[in-house]
LOKOLRO-742457 format. One record per atom (N, C-alpha, C): residue in three letters; x, y negated, z negated; residue number from 1. Coordinates in nm, 3 decimals, m for minus. Layout:
BEGIN
site aa ALA; x X; y Y; z Z; i NUM
...
***
This chain:
BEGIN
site aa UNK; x 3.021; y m12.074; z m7.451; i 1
site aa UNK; x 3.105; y m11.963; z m7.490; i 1
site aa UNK; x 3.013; y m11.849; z m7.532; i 1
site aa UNK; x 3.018; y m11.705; z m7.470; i 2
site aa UNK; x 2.935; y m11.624; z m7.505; i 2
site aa UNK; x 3.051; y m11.513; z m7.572; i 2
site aa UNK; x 2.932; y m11.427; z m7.618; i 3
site aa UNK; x 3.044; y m11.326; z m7.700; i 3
site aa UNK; x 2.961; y m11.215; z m7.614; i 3
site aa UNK; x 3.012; y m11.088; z m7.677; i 4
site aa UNK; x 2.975; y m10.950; z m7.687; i 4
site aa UNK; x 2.903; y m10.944; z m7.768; i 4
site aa UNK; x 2.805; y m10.896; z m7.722; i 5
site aa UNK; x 2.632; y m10.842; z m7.800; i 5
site aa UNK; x 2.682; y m10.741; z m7.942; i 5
site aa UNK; x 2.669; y m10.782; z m8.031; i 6
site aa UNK; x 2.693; y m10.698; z m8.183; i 6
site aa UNK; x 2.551; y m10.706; z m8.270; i 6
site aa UNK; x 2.540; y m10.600; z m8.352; i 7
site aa UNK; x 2.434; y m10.599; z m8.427; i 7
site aa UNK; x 2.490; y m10.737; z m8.547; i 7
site aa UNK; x 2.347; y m10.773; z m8.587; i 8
site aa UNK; x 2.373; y m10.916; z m8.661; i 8
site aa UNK; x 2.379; y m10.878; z m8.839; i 8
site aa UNK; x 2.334; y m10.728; z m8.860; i 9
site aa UNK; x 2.326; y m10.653; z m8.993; i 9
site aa UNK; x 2.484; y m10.633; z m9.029; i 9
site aa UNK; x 2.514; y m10.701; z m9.173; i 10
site aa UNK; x 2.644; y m10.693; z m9.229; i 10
site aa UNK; x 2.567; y m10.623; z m9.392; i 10
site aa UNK; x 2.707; y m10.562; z m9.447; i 11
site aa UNK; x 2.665; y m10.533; z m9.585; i 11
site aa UNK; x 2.612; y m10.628; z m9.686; i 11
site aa UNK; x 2.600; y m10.754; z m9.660; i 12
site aa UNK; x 2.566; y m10.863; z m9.749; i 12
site aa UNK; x 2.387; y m10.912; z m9.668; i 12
site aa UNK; x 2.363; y m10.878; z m9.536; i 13
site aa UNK; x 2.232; y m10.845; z m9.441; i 13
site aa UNK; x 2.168; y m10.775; z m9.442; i 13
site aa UNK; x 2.038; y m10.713; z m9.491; i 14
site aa UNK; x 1.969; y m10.556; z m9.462; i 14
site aa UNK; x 1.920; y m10.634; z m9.298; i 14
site aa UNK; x 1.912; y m10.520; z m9.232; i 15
site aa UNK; x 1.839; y m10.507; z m9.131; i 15
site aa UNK; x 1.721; y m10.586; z m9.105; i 15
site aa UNK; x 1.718; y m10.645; z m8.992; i 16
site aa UNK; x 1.602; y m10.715; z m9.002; i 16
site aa UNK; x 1.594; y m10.797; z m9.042; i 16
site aa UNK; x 1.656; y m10.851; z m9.090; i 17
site aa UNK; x 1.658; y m11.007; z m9.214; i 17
site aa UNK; x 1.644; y m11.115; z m9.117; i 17
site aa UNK; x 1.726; y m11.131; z m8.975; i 18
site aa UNK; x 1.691; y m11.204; z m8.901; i 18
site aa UNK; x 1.631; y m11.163; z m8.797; i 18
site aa UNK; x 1.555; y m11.296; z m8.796; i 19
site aa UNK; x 1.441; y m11.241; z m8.701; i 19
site aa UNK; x 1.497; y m11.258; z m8.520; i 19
site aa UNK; x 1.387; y m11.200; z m8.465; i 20
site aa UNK; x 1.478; y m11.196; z m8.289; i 20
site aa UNK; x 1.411; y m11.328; z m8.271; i 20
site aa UNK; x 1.482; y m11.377; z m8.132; i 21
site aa UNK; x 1.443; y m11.509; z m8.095; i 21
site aa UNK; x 1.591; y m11.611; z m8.098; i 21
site aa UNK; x 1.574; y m11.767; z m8.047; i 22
site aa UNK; x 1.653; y m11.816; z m8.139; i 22
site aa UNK; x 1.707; y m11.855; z m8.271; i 22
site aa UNK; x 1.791; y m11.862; z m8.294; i 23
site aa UNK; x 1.875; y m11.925; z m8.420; i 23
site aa UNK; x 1.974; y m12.005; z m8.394; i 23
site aa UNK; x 1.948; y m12.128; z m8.481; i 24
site aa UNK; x 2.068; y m12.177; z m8.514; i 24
site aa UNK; x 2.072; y m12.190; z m8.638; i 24
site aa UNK; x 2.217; y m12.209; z m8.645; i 25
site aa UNK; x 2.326; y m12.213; z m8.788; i 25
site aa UNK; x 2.361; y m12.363; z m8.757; i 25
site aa UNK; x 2.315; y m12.450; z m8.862; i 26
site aa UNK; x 2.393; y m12.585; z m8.920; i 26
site aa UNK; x 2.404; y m12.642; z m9.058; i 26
site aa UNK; x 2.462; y m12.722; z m9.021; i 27
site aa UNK; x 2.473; y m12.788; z m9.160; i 27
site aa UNK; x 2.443; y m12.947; z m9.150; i 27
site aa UNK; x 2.395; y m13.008; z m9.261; i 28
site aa UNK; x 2.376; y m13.182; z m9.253; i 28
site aa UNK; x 2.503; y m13.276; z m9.211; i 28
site aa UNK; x 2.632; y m13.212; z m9.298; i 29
site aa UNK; x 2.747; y m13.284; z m9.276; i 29
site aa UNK; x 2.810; y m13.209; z m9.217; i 29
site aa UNK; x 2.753; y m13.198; z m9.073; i 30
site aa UNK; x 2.800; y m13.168; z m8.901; i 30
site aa UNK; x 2.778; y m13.303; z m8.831; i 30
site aa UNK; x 2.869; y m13.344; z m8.717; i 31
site aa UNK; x 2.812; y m13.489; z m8.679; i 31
site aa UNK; x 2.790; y m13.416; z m8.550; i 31
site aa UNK; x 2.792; y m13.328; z m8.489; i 32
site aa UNK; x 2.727; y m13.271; z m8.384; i 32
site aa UNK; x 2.568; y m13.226; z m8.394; i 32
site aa UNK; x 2.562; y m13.149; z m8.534; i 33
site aa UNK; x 2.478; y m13.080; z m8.583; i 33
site aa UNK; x 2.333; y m13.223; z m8.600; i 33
site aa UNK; x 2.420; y m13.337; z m8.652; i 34
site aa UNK; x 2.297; y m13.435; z m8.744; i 34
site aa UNK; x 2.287; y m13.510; z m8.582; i 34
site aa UNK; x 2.353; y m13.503; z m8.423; i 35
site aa UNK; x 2.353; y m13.555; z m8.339; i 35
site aa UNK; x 2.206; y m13.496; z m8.270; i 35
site aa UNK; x 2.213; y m13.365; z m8.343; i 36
site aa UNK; x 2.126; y m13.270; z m8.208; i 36
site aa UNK; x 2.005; y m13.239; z m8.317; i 36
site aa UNK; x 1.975; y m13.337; z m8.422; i 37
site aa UNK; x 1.884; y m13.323; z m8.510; i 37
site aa UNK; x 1.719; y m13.319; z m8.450; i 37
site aa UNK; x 1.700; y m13.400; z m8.335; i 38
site aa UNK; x 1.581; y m13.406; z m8.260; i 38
site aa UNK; x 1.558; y m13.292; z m8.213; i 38
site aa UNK; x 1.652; y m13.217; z m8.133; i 39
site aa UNK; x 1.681; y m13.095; z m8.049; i 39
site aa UNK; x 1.623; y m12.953; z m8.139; i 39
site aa UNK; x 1.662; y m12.927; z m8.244; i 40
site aa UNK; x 1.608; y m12.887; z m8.361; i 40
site aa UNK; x 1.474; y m12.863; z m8.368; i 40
site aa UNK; x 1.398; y m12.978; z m8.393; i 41
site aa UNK; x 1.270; y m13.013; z m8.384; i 41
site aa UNK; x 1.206; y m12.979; z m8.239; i 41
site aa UNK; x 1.264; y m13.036; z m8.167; i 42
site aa UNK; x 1.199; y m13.002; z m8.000; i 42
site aa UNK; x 1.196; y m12.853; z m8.011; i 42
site aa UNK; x 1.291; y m12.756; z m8.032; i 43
site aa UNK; x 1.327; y m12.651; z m8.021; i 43
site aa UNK; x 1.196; y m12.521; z m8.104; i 43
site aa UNK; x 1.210; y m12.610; z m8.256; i 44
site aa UNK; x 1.138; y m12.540; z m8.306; i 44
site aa UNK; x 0.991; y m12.527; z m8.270; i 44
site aa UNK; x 0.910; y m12.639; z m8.198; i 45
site aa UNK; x 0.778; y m12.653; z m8.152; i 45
site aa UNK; x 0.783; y m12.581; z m8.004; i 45
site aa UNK; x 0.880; y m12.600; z m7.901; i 46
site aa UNK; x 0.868; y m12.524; z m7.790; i 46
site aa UNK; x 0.939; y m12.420; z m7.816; i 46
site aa UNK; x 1.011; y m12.353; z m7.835; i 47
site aa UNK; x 1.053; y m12.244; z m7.832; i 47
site aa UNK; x 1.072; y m12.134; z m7.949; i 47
site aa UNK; x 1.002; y m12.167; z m8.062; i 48
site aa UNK; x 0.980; y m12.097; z m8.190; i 48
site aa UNK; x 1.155; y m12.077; z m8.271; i 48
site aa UNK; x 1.196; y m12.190; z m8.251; i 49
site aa UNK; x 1.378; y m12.142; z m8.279; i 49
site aa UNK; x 1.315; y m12.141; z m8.446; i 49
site aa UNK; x 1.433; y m12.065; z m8.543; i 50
site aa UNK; x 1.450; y m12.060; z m8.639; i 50
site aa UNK; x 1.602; y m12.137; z m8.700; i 50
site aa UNK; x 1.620; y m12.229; z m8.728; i 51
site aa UNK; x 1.766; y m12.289; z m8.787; i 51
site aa UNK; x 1.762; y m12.215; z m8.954; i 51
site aa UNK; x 1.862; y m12.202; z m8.969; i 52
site aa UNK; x 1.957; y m12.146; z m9.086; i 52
site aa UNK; x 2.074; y m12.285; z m9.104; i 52
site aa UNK; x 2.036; y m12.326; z m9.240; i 53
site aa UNK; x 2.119; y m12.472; z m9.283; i 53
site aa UNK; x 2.184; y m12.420; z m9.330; i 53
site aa UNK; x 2.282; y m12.432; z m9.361; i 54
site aa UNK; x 2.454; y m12.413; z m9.479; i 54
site aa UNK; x 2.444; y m12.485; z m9.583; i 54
site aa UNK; x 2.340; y m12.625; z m9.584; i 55
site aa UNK; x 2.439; y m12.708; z m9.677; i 55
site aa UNK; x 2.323; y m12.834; z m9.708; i 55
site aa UNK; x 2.203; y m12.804; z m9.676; i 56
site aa UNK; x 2.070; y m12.879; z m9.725; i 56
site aa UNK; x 1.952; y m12.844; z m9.703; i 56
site aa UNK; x 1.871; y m12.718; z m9.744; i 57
site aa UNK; x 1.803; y m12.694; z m9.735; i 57
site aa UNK; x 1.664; y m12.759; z m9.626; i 57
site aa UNK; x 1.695; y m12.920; z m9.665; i 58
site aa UNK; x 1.603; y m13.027; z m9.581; i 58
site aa UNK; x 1.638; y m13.046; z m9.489; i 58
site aa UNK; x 1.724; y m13.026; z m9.402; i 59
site aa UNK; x 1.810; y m13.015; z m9.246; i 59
site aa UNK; x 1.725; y m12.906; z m9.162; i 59
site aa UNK; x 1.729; y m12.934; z m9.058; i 60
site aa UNK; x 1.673; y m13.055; z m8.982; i 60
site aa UNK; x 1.576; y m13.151; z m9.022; i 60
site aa UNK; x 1.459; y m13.090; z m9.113; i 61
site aa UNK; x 1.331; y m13.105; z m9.123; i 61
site aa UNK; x 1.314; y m12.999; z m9.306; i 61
site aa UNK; x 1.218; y m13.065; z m9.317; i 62
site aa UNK; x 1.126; y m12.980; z m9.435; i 62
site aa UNK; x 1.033; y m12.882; z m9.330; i 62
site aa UNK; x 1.039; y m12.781; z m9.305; i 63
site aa UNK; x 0.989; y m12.701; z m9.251; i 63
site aa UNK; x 0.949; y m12.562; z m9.286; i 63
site aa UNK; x 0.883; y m12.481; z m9.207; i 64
site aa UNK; x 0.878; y m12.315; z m9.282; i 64
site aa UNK; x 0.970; y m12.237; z m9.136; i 64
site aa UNK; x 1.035; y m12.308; z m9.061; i 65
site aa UNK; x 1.162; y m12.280; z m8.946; i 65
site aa UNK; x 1.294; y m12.289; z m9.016; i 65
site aa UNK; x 1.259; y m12.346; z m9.124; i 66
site aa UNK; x 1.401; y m12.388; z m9.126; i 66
site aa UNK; x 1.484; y m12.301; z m9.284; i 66
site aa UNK; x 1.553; y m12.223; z m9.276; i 67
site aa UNK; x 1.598; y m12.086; z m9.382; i 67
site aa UNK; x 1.723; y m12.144; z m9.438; i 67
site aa UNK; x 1.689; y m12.147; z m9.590; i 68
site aa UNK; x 1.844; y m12.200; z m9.667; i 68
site aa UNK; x 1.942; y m12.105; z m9.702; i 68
site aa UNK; x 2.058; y m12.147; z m9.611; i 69
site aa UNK; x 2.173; y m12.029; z m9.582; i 69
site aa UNK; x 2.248; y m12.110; z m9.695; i 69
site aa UNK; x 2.236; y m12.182; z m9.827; i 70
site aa UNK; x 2.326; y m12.245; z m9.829; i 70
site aa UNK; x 2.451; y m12.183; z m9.937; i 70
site aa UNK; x 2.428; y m12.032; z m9.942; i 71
site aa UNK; x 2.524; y m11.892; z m10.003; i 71
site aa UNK; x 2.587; y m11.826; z m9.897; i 71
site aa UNK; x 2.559; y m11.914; z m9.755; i 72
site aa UNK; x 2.635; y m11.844; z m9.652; i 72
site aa UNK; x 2.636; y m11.762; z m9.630; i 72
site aa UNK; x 2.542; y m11.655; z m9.681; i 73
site aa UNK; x 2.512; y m11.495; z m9.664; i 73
site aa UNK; x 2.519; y m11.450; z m9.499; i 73
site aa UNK; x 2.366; y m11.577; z m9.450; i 74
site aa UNK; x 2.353; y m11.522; z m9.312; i 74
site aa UNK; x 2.511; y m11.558; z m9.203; i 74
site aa UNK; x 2.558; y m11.691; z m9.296; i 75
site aa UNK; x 2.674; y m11.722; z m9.167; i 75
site aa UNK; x 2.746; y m11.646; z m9.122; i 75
site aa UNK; x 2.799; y m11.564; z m9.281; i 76
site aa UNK; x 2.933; y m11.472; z m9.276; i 76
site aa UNK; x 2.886; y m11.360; z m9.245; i 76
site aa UNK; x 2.730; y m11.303; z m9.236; i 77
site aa UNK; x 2.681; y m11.198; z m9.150; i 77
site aa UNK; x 2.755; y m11.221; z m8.980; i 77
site aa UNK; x 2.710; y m11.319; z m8.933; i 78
site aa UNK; x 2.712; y m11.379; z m8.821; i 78
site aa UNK; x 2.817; y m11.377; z m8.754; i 78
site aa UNK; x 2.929; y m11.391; z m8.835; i 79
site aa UNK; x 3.094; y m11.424; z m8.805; i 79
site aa UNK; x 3.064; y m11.562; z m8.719; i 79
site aa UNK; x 3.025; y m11.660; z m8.763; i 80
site aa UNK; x 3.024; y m11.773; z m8.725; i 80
site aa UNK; x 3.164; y m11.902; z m8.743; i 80
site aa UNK; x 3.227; y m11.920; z m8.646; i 81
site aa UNK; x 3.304; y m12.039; z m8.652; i 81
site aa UNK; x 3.312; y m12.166; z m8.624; i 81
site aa UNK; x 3.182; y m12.171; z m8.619; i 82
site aa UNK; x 3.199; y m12.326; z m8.608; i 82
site aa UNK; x 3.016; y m12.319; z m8.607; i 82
site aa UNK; x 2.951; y m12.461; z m8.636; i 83
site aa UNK; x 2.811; y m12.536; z m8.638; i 83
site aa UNK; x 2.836; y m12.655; z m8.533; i 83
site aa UNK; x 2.739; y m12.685; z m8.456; i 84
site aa UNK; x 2.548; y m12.521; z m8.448; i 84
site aa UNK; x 2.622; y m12.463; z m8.392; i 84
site aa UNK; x 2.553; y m12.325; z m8.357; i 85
site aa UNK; x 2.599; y m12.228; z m8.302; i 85
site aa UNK; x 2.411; y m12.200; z m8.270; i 85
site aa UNK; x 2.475; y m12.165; z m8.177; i 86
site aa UNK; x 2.331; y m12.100; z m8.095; i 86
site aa UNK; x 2.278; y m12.003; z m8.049; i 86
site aa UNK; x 2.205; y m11.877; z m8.110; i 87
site aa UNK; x 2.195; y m11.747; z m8.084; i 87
site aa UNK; x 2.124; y m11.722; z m8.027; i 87
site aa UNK; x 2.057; y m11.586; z m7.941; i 88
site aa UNK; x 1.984; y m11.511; z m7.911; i 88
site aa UNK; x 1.992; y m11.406; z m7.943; i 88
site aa UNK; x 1.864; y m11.363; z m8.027; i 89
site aa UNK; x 1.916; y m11.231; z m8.111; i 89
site aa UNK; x 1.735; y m11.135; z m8.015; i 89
site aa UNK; x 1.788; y m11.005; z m7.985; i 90
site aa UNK; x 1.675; y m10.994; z m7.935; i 90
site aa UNK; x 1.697; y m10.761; z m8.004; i 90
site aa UNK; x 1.605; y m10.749; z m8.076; i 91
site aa UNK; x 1.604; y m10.606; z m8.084; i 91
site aa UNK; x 1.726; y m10.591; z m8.229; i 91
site aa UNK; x 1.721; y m10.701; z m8.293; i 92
site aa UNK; x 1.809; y m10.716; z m8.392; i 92
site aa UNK; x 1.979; y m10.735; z m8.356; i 92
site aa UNK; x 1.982; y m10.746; z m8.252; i 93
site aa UNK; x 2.134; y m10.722; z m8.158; i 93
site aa UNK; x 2.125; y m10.861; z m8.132; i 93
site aa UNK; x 2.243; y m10.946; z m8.139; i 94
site aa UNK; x 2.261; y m11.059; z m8.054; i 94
site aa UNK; x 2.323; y m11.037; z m7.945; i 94
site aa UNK; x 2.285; y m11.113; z m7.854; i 95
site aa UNK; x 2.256; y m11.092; z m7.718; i 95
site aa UNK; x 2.359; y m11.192; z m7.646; i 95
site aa UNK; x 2.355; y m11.338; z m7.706; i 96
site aa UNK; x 2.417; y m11.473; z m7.687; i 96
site aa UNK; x 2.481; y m11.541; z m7.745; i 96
site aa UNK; x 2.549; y m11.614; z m7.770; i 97
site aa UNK; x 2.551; y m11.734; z m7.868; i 97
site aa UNK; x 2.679; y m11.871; z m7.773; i 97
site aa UNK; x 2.618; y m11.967; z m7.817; i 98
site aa UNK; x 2.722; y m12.091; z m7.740; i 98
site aa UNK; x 2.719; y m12.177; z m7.870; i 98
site aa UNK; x 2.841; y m12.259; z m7.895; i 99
site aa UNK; x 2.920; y m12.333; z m8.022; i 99
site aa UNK; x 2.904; y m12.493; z m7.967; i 99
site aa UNK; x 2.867; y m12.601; z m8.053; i 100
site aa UNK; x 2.859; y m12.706; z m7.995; i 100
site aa UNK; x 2.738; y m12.782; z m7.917; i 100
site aa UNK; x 2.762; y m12.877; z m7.918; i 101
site aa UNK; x 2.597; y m12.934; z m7.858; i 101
site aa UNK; x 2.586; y m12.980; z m7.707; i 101
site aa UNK; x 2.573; y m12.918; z m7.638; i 102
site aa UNK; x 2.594; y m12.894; z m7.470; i 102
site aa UNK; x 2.466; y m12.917; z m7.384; i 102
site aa UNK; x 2.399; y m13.028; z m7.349; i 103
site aa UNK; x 2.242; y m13.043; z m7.307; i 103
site aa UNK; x 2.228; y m12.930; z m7.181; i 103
site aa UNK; x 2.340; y m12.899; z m7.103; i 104
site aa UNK; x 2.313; y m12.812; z m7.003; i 104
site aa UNK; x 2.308; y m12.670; z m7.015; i 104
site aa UNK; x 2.393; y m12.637; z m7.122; i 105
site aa UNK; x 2.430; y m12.480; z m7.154; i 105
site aa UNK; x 2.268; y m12.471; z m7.253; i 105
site aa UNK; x 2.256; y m12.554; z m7.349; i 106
site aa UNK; x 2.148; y m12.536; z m7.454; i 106
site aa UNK; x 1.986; y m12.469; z m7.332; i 106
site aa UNK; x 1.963; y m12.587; z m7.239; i 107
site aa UNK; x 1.877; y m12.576; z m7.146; i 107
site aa UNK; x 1.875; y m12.494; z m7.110; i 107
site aa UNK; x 1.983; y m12.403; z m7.048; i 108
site aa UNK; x 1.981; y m12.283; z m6.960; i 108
site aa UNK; x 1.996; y m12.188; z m7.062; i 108
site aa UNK; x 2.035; y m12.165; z m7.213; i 109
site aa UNK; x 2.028; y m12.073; z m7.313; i 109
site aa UNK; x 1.900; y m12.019; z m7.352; i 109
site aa UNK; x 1.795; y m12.184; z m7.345; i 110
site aa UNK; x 1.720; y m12.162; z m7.449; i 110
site aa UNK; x 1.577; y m12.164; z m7.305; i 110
site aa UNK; x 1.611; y m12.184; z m7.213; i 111
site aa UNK; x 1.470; y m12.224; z m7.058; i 111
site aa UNK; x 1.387; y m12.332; z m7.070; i 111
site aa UNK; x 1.446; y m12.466; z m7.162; i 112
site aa UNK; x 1.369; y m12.551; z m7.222; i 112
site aa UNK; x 1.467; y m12.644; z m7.172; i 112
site aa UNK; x 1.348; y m12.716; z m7.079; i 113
site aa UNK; x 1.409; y m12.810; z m6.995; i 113
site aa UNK; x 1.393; y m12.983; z m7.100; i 113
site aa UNK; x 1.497; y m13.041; z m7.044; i 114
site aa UNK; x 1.432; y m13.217; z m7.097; i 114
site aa UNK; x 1.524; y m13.233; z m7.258; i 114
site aa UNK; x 1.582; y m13.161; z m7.304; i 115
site aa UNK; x 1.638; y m13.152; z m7.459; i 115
site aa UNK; x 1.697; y m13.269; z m7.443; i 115
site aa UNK; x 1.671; y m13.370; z m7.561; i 116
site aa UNK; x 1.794; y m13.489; z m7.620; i 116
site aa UNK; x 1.813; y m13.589; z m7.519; i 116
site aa UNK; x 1.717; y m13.622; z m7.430; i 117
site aa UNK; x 1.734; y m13.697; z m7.318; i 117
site aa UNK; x 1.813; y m13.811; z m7.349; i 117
site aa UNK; x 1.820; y m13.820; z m7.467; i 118
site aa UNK; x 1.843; y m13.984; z m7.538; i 118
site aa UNK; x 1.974; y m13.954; z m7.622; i 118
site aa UNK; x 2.063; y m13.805; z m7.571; i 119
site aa UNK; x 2.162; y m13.793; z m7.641; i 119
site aa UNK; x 2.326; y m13.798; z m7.531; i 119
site aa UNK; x 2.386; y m13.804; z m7.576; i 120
site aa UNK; x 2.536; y m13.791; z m7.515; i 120
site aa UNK; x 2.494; y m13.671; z m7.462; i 120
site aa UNK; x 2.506; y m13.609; z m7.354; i 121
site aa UNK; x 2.525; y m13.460; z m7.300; i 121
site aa UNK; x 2.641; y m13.364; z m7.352; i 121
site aa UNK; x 2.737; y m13.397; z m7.441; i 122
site aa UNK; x 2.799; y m13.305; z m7.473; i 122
site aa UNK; x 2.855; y m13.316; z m7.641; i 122
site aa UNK; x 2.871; y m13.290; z m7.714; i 123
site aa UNK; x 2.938; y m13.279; z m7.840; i 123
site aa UNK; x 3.035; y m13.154; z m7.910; i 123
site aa UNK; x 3.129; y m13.140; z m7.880; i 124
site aa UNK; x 3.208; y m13.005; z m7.980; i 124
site aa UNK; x 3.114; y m12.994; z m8.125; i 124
site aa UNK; x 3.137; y m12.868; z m8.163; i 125
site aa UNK; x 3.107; y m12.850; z m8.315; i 125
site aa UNK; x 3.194; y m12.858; z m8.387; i 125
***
């Protein structure tokens, strides 16, 4: 599911706050989210993703990728409905985003072939 490209700066966001690249938005008590927990990790080493947690700072990983949303500041910037959610934010503008854990859509979102080999291919958020 893609949207219309909107700037990601809300009055509760200064500018810039998120960085371009990927993002995801999750939380621990997501069973899609704690499904695609490897994916996360894969993501963050090949493709420099940044995750934004809701709801445990330690989700995915103890990391310096991983940003504690857990005041929901960045979500409700985001207008996010549902976790993960999967962005491309490029020039401070998001560009993309797809809801749910999808091995084929994620692949072709993110150009990172091989994700979750060892997972169900599809999960709602």
């Amino acid at each position: 599911m893609a949207s219309e490209p909107h700037p990601v700066a809300s009055p509760a966001r200064r500018p810039g706050s998120i960085p371009d690249g990927l993002i995801a938005v999750v939380k621990a008590d997501c069973p899609a989210c704690s499904l695609a927990r490897s994916v996360f990790v894969d993501l963050a080493e090949r493709a420099d993703l940044t995750v934004y947690t809701q709801d445990d700072p330690t989700f995915p990983a103890e990391a310096d990728w991983v940003v504690d949303d857990t005041d929901l500041a960045t979500s409700w910037g985001l207008d996010l409905d549902a976790v993960p959610t999967l962005l491309r934010i490029e020039d401070g503008v998001e560009t993309a985003r797809t809801i749910g854990w999808d091995r084929d859509r994620w692949e072709e979102f993110t150009g990172v072939t091989g994700l979750g080999p060892d997972l169900p291919p599809f999960k709602p958020g």
